[in-house]
N, C-alpha and C positions, 0 to 999 in steps of 0.2 A: 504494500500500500504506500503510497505518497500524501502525501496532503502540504498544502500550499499553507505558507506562516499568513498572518492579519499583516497588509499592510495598512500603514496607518499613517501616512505621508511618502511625498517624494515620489508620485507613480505616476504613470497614463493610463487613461482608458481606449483602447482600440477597438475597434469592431474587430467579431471574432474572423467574419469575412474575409476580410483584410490580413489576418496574422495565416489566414489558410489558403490563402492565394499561392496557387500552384505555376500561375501562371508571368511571375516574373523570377528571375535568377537569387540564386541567394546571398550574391550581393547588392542589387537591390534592394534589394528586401532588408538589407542589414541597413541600408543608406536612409532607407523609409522610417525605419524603425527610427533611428536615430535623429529624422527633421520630427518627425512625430511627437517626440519625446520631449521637444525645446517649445518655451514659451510663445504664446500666440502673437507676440511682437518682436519675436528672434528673427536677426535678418541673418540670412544665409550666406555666406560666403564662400566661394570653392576649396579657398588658402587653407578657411581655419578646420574645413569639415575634412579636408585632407590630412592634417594634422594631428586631429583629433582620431580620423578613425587610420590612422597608419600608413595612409597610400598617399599616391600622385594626384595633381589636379586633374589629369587623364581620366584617370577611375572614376573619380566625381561627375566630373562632364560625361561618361558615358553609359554611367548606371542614372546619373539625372535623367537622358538620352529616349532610357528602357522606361523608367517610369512618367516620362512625358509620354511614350508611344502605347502605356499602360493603361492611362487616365489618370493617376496619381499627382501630375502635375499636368495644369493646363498654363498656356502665358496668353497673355495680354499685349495689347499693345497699348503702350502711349503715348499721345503726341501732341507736339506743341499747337500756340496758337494759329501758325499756318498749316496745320493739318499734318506736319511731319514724323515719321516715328522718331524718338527719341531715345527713349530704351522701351525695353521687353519687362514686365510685370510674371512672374511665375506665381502660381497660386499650386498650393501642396493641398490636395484634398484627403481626406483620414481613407476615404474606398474610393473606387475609380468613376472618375466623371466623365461623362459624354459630352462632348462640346458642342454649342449651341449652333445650328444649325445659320449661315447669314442670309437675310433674306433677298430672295431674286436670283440666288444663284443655287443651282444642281448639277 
């Protein structure tokens, strides 16, 4: 038998969904876990997430890559007052997101 101690600070809650997803690599999956894990105004950086979990910014940009092509990560675009993109916006969703459909175009 197993049984799991009380936590009682210091956790995340994930959808079980999500933690049983077959369908992305287990590094991934280890990258996911870990944007998950951070505060809901933690900005991401490739350097520090490199750092932190032992590899290159290669790794980061390519398991980001898998879980943008996932649904786990959707981006955004933003742009200035004359309509330009300026930078890319990524949004980390907890399960995978379908992206919104633009209108007038199929």
């Amino acid at each position: 038998m197993i049984r799991r101690e009380r936590r009682k600070s210091n956790f995340s809650q994930i959808p079980n969904s999500t933690l049983r997803d077959v369908n992305i690599s287990n590094s991934a999956f280890r990258l996911l876990m870990y944007m998950l894990s951070m505060s809901d105004d933690w900005i991401f950086r490739n350097s520090k997430i490199a750092k932190d979990l032992g590899h290159n910014a290669r790794w980061v940009s390519n398991n980001i890559s898998e879980l943008e092509k996932a649904g786990y990560i959707t981006r955004n675009r933003v742009r200035n007052k004359r309509g330009q993109i300026i930078e890319w916006e990524r949004i980390l969703h907890e399960s995978p997101h379908v992206a919104k459909e633009t209108s007038g175009k199929r």
